[in-house]
PDB file of N, CA, C, O and CB in Angstrom:
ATOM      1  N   UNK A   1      74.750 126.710  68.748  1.00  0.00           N
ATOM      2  CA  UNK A   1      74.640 126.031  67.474  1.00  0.00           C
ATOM      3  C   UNK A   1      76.026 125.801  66.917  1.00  0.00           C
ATOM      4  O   UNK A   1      76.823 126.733  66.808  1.00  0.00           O
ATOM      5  CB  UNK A   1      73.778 126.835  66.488  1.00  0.00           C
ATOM      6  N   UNK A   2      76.313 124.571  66.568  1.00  0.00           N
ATOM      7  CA  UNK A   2      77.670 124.278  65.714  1.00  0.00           C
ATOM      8  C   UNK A   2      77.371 124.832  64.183  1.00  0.00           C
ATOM      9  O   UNK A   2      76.344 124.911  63.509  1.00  0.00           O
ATOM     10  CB  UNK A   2      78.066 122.452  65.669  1.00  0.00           C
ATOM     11  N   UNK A   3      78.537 125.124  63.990  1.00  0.00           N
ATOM     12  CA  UNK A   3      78.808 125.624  62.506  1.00  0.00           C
ATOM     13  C   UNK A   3      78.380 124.186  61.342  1.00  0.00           C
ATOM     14  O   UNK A   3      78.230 124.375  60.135  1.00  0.00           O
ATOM     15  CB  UNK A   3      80.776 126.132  62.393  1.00  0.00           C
ATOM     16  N   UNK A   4      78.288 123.286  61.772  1.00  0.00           N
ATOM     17  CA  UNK A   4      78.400 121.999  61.203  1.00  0.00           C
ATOM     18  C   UNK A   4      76.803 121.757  61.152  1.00  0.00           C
ATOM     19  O   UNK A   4      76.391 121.174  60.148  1.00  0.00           O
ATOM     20  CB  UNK A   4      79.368 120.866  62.121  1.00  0.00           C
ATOM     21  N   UNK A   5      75.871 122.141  62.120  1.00  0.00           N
ATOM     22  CA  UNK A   5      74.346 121.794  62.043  1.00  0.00           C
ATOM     23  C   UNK A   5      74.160 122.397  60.943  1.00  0.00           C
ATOM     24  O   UNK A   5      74.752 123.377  60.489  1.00  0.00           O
ATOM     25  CB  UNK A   5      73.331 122.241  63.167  1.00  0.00           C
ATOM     26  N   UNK A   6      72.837 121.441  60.270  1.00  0.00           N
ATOM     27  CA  UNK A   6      72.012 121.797  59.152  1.00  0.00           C
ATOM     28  C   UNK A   6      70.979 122.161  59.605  1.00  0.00           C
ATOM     29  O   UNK A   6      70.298 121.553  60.431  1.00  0.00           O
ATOM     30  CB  UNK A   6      71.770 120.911  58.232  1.00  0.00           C
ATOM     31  N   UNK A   7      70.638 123.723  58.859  1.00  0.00           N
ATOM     32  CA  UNK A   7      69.849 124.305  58.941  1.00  0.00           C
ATOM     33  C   UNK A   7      68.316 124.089  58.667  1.00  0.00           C
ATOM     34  O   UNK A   7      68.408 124.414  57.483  1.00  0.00           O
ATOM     35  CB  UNK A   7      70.313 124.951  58.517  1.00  0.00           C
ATOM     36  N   UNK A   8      67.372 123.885  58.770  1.00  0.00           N
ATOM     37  CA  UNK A   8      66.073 123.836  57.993  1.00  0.00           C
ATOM     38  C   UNK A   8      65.401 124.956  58.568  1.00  0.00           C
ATOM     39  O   UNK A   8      65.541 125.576  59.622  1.00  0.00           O
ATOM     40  CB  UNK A   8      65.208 122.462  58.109  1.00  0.00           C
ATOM     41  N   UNK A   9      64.372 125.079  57.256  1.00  0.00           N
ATOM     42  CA  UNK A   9      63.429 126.000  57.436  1.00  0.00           C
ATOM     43  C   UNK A   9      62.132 125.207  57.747  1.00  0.00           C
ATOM     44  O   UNK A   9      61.927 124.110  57.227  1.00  0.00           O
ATOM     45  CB  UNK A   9      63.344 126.917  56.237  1.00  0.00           C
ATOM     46  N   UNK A  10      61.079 125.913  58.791  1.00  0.00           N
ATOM     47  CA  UNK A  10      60.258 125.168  59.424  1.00  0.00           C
ATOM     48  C   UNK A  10      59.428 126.083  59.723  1.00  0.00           C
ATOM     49  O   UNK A  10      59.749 127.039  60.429  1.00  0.00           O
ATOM     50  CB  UNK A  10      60.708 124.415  60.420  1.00  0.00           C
ATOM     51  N   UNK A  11      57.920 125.872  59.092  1.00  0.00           N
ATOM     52  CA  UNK A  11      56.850 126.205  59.506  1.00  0.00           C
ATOM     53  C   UNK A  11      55.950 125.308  60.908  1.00  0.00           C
ATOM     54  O   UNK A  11      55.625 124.132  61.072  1.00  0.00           O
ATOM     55  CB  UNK A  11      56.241 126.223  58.249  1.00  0.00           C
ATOM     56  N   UNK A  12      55.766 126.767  61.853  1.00  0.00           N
ATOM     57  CA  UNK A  12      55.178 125.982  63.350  1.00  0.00           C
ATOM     58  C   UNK A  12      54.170 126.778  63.109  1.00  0.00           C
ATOM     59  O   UNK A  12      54.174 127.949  62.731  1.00  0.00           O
ATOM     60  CB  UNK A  12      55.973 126.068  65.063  1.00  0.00           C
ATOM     61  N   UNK A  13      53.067 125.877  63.416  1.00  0.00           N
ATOM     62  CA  UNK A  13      51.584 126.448  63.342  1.00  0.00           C
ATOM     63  C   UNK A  13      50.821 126.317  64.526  1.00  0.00           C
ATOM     64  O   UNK A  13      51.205 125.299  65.103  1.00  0.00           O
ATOM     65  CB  UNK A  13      50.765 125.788  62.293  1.00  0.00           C
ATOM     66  N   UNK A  14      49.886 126.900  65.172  1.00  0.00           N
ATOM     67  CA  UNK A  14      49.253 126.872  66.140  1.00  0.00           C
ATOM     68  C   UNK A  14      47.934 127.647  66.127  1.00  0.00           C
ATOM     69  O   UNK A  14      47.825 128.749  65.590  1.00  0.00           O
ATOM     70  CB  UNK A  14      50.044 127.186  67.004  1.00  0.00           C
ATOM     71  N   UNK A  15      46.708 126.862  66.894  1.00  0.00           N
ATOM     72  CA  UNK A  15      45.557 127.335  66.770  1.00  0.00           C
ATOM     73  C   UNK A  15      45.394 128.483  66.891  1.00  0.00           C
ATOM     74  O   UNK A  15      44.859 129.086  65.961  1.00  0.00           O
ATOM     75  CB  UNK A  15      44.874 126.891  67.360  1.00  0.00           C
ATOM     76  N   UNK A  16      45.782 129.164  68.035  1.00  0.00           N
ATOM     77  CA  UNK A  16      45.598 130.922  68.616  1.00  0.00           C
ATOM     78  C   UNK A  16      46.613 131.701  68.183  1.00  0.00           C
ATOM     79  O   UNK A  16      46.580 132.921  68.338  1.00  0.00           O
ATOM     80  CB  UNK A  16      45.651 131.203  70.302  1.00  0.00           C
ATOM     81  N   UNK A  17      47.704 131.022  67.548  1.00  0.00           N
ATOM     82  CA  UNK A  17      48.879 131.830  67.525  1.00  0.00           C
ATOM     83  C   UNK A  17      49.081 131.905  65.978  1.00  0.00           C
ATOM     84  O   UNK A  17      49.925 132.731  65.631  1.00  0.00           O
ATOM     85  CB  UNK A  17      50.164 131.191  68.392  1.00  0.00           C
ATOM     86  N   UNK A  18      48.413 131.138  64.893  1.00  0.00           N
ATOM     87  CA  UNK A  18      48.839 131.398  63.902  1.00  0.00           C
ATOM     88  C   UNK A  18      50.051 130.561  63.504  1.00  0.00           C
ATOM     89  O   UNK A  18      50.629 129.794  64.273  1.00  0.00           O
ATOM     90  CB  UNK A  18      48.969 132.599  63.944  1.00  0.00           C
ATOM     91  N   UNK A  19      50.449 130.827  61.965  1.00  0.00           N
ATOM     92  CA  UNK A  19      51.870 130.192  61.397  1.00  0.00           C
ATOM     93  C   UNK A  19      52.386 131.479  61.355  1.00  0.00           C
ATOM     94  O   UNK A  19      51.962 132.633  61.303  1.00  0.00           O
ATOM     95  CB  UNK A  19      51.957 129.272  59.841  1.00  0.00           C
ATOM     96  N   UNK A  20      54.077 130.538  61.419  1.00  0.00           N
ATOM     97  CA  UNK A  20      55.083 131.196  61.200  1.00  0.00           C
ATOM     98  C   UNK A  20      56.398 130.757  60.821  1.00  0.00           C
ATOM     99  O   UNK A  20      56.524 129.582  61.164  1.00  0.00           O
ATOM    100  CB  UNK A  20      55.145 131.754  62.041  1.00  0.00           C
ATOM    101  N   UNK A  21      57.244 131.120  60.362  1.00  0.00           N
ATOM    102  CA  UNK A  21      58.276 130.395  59.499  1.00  0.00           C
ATOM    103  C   UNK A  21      59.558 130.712  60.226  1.00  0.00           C
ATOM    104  O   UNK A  21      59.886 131.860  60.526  1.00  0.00           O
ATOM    105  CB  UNK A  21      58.317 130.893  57.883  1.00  0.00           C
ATOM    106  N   UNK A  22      60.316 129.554  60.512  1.00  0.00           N
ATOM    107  CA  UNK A  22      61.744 130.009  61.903  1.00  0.00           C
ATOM    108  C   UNK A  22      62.653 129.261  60.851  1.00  0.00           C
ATOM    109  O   UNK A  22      62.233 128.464  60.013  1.00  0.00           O
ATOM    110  CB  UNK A  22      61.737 129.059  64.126  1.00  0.00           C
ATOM    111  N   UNK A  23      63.910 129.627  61.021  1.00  0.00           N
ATOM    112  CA  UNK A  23      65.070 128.899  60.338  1.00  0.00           C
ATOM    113  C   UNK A  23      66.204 127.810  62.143  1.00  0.00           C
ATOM    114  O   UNK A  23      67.033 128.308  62.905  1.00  0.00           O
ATOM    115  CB  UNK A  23      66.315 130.745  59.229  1.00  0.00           C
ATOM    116  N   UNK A  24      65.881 126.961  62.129  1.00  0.00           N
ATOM    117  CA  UNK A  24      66.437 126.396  62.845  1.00  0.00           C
ATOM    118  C   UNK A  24      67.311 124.776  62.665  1.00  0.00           C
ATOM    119  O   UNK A  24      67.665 124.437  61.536  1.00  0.00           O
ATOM    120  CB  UNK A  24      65.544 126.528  63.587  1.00  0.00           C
ATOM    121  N   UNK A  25      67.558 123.986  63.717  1.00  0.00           N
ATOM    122  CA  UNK A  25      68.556 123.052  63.310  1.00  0.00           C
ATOM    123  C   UNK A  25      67.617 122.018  63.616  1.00  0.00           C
ATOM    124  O   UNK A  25      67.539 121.264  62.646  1.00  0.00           O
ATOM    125  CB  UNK A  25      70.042 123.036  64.025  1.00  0.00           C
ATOM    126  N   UNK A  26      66.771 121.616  64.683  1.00  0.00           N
ATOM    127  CA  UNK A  26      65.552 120.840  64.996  1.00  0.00           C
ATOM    128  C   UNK A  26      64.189 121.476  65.371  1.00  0.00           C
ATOM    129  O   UNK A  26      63.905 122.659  65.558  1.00  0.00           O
ATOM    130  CB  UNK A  26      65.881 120.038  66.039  1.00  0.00           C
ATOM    131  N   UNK A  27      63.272 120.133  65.440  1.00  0.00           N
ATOM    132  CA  UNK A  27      61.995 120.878  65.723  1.00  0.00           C
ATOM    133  C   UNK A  27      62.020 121.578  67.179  1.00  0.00           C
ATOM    134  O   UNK A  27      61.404 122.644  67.145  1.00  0.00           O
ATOM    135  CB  UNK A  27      60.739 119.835  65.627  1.00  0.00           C
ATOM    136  N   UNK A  28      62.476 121.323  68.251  1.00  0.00           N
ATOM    137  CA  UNK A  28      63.077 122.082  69.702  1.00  0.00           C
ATOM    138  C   UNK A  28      63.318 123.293  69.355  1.00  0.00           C
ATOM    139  O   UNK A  28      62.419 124.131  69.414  1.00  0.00           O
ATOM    140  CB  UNK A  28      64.465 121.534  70.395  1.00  0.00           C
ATOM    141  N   UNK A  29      64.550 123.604  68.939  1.00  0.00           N
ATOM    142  CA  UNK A  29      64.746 124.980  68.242  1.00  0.00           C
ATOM    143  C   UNK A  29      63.458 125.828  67.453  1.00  0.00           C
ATOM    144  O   UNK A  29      63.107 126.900  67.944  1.00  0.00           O
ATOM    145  CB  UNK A  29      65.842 124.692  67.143  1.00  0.00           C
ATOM    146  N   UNK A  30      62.971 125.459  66.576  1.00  0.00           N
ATOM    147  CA  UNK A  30      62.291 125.835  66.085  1.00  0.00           C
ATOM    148  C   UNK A  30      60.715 125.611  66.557  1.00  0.00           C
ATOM    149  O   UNK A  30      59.770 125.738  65.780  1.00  0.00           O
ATOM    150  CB  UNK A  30      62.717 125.530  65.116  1.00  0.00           C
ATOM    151  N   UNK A  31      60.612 125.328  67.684  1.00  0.00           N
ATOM    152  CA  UNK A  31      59.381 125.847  68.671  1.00  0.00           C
ATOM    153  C   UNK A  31      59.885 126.665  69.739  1.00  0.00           C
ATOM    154  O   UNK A  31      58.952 127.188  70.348  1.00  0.00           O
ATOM    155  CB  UNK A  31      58.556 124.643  69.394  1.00  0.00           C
ATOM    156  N   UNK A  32      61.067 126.982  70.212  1.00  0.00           N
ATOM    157  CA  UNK A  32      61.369 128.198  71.137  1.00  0.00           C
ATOM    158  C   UNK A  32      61.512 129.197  70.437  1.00  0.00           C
ATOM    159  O   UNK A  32      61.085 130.204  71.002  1.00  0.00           O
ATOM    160  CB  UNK A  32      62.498 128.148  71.966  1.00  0.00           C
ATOM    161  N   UNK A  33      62.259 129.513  68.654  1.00  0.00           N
ATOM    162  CA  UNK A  33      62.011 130.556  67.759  1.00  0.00           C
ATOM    163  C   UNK A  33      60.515 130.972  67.675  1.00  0.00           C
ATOM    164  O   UNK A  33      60.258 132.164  67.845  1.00  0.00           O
ATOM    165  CB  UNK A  33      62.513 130.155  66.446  1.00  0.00           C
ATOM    166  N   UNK A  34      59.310 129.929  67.382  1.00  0.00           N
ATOM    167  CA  UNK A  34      58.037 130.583  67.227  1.00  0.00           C
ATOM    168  C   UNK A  34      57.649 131.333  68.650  1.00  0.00           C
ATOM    169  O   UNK A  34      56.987 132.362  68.787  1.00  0.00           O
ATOM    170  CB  UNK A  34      56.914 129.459  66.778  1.00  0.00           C
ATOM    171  N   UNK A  35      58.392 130.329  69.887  1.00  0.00           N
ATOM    172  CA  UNK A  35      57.542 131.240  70.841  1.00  0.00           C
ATOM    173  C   UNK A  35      57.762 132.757  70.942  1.00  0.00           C
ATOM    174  O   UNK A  35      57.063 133.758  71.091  1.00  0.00           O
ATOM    175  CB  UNK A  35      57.729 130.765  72.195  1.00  0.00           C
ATOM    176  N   UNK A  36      59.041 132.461  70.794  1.00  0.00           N
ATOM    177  CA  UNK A  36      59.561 133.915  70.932  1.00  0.00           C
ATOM    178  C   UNK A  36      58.845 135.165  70.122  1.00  0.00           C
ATOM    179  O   UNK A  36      58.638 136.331  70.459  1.00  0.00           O
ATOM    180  CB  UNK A  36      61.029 133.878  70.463  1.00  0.00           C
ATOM    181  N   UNK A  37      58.539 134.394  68.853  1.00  0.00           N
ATOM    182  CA  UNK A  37      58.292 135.495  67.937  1.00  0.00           C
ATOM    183  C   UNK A  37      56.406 135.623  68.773  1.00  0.00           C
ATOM    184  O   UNK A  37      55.659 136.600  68.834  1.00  0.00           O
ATOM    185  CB  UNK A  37      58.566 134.923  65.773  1.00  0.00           C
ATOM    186  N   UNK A  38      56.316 134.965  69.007  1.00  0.00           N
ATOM    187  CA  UNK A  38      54.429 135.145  69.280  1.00  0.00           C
ATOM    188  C   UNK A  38      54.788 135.495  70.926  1.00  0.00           C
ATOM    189  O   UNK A  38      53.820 135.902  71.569  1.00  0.00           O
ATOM    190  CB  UNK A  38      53.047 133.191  68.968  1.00  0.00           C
ATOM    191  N   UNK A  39      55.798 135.401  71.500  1.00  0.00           N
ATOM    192  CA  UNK A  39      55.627 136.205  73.047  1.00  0.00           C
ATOM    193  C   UNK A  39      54.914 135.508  74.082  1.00  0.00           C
ATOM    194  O   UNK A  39      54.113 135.994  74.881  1.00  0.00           O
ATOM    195  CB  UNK A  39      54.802 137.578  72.962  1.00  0.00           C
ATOM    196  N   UNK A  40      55.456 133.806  73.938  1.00  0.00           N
ATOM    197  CA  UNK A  40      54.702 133.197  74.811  1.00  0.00           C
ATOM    198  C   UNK A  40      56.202 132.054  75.242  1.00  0.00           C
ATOM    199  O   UNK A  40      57.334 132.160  74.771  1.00  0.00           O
ATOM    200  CB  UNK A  40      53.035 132.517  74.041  1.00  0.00           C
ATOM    201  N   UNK A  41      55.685 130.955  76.321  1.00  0.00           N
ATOM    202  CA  UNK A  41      56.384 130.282  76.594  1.00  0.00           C
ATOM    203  C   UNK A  41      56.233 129.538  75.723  1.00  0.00           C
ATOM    204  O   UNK A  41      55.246 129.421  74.996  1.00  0.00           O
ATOM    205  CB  UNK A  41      56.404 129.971  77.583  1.00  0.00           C
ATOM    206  N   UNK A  42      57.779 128.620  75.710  1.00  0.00           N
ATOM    207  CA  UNK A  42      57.247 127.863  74.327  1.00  0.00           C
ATOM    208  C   UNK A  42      56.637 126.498  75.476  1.00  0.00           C
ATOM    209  O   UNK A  42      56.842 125.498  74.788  1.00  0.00           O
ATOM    210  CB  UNK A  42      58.881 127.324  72.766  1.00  0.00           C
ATOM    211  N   UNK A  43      56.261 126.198  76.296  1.00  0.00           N
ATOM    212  CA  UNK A  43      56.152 125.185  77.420  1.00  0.00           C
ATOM    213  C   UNK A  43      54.253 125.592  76.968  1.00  0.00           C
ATOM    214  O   UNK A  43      53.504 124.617  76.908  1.00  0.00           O
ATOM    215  CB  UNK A  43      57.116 125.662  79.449  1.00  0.00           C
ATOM    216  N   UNK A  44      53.778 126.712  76.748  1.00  0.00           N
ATOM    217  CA  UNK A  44      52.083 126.695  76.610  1.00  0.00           C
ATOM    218  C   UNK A  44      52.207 126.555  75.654  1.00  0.00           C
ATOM    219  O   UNK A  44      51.218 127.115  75.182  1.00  0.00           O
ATOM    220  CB  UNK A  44      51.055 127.715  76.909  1.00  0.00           C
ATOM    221  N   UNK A  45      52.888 126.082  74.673  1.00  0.00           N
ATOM    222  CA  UNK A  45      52.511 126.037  73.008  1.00  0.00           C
ATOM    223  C   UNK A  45      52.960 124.750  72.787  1.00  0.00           C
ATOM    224  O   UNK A  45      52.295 124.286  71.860  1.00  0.00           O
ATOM    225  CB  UNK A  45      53.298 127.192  71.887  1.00  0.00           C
ATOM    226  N   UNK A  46      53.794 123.923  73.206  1.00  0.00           N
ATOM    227  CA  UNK A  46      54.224 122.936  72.737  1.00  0.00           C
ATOM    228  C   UNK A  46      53.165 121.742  71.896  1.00  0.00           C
ATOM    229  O   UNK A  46      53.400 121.253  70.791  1.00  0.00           O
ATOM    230  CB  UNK A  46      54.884 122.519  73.833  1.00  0.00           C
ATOM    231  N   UNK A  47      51.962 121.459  72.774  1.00  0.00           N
ATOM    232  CA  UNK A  47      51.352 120.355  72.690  1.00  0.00           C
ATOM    233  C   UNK A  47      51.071 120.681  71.402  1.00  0.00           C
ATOM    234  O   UNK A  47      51.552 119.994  70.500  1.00  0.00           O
ATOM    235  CB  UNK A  47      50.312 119.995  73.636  1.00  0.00           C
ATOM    236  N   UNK A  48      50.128 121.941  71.075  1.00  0.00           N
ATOM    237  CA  UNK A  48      49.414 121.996  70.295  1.00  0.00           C
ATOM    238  C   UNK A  48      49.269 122.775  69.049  1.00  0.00           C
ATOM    239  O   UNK A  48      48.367 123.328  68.421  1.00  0.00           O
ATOM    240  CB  UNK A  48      48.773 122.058  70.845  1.00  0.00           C
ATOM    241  N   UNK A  49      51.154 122.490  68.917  1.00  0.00           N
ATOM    242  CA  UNK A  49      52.287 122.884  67.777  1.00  0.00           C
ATOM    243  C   UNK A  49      52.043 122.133  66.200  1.00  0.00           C
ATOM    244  O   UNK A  49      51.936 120.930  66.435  1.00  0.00           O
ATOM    245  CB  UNK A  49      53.924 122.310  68.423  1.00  0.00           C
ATOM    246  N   UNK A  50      51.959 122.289  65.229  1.00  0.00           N
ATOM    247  CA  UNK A  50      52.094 121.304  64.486  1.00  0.00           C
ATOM    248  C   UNK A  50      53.780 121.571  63.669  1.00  0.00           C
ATOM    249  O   UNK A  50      54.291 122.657  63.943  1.00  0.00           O
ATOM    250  CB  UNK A  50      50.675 121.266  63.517  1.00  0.00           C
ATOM    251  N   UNK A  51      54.372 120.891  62.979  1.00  0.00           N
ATOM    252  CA  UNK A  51      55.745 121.285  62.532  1.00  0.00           C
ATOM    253  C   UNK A  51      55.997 120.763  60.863  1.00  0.00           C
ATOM    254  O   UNK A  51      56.203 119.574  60.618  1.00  0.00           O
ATOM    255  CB  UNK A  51      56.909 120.523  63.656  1.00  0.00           C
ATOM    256  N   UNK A  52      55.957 121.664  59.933  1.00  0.00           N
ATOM    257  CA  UNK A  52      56.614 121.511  58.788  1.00  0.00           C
ATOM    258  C   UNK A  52      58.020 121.753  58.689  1.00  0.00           C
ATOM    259  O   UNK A  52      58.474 122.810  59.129  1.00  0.00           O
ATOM    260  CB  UNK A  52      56.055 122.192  57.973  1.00  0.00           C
ATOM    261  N   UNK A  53      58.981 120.641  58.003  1.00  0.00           N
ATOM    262  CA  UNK A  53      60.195 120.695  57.748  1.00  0.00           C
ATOM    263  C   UNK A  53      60.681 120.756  56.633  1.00  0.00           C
ATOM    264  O   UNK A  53      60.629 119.641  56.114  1.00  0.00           O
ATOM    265  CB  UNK A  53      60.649 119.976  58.179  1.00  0.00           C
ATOM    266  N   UNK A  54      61.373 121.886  55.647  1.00  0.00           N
ATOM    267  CA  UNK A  54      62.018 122.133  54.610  1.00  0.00           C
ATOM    268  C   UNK A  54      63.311 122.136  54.455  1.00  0.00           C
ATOM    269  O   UNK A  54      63.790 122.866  55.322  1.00  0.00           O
ATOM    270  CB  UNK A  54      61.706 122.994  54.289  1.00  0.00           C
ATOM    271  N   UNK A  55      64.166 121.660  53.747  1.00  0.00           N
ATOM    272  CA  UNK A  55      65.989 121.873  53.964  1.00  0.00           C
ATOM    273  C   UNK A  55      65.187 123.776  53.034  1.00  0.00           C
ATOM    274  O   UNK A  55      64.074 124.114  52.632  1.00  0.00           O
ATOM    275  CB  UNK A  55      67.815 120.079  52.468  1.00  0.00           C
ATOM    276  N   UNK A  56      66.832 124.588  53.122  1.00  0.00           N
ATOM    277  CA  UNK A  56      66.526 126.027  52.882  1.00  0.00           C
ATOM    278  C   UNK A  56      66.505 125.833  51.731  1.00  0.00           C
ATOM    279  O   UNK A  56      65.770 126.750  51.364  1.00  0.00           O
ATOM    280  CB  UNK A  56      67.357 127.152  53.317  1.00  0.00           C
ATOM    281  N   UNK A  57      66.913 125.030  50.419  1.00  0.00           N
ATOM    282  CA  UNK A  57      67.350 124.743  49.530  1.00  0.00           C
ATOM    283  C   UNK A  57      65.642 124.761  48.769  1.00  0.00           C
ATOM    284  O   UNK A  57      65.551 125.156  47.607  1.00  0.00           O
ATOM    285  CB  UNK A  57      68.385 123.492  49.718  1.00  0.00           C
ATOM    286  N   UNK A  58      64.830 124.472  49.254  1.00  0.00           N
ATOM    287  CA  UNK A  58      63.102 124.091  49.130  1.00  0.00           C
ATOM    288  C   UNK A  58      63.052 122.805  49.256  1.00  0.00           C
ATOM    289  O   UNK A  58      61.888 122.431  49.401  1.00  0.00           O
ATOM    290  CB  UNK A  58      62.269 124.441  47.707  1.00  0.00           C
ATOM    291  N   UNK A  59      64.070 121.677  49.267  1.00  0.00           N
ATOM    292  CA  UNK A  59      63.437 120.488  48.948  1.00  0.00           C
ATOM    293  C   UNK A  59      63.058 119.762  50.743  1.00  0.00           C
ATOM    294  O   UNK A  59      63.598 119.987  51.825  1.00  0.00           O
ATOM    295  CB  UNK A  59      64.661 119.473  47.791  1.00  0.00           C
ATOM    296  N   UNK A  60      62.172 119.064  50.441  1.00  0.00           N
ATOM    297  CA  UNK A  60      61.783 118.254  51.745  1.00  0.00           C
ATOM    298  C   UNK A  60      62.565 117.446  52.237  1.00  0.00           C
ATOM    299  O   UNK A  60      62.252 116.823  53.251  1.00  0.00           O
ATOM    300  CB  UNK A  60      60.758 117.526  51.668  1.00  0.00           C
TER     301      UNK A  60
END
């Protein structure tokens, strides 16, 4: 990650796996953070990911 990327906060949701909230720079990033946190590949979760995007600040 460059010092220069903007951060967002991003809710990834998934049927079996639940939501969860990752701080990352894109939605990529922030579907290999959820996998990680739920202990799966992020390659079985991808499709059926949905993705909310927040700057950290709260605004959209």
């Amino acid at each position: 990650m460059n010092a220069n990327e903007t951060q967002y906060q991003w809710t990834v949701e998934h049927p079996e796996h639940g939501k969860t909230e990752v701080i990352a720079q894109d939605k990529l990033h922030a579907l290999y953070e959820a996998a990680r946190r739920w202990q799966v590949r992020w390659t079985s979760i991808a499709r059926a990911c949905t993705f909310t995007k927040e700057e950290l600040n709260g605004n959209k």
